[in-house]
N, C-alpha and C positions, 0 to 999 in steps of 0.2 A: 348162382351159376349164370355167366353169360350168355344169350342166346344171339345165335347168328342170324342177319340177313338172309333168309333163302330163296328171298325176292332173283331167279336166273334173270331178272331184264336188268338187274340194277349195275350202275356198272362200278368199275372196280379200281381202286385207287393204282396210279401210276405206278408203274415199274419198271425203272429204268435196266436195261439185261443187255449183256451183250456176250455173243461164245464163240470158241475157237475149237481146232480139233487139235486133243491130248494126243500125243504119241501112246503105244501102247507101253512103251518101257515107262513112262509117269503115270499110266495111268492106278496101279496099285496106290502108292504114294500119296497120288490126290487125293484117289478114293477114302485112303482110312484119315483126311483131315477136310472131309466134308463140312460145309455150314462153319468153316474157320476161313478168317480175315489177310486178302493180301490185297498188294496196291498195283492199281494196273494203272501207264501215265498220272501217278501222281495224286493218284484216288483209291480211299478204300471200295474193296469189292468184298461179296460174300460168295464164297465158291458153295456152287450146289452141283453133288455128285453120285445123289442119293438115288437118283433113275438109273445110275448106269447099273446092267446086272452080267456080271460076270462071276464064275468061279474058281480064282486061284489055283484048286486043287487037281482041276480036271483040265482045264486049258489052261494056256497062255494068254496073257492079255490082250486086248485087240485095242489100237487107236478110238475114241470117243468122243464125244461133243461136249465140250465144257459150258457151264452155263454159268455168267455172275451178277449178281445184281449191286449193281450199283445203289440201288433204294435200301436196303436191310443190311449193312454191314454192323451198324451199331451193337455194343453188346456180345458180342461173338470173339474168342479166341482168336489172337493171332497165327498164322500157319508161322509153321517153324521154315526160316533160312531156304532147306532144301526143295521146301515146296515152291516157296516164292521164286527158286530161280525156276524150275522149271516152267512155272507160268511166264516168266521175262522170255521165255521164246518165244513164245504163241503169239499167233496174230490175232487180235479179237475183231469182230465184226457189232453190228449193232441187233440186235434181236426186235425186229419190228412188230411183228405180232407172237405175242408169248405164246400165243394156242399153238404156233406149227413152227415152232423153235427146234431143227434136227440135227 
């Protein structure tokens, strides 16, 4: 079994990210195709949407902070058509430091 670095000084391989705010009408949508593959300008992205915590059942959705990384697309499912267009609205920004990405 692999064992991790747990050296906290060591530092941490680049990761390219950059997010946008989901409307809340996309936000279900995204959500259930987290860690799936779409192209933002021309580039694969991996959406990560696995922070955001809402419950369907009891509220409504509320707008959310997308986050994609450009470094980890490989390997991951394409998002279906509907997701992809939703993302073609968003404006993405660049995520400079991952710690306080909000």
């Amino acid at each position: 079994m692999p064992q991790w670095d747990r050296d906290g000084t060591a530092k941490s391989y680049p990761d390219e990210r950059a997010q946008a705010v989901c409307p809340a009408s996309g936000v279900p949508l995204v959500h259930r195709y987290d860690h799936h593959t779409v192209w933002i300008h021309g580039r694969p992205a991996l959406l990560l949407a696995y922070q955001w915590s809402f419950d369907p059942a009891s509220q409504g959705p509320v707008a959310q902070t997308l986050i994609v990384s450009f470094t980890h697309p490989a390997g991951h499912p394409q998002a279906p058509p509907e997701v992809q267009s939703i993302v073609d609205q968003l404006t993405f920004v660049p995520v400079v430091d991952r710690d306080r990405a909000s």
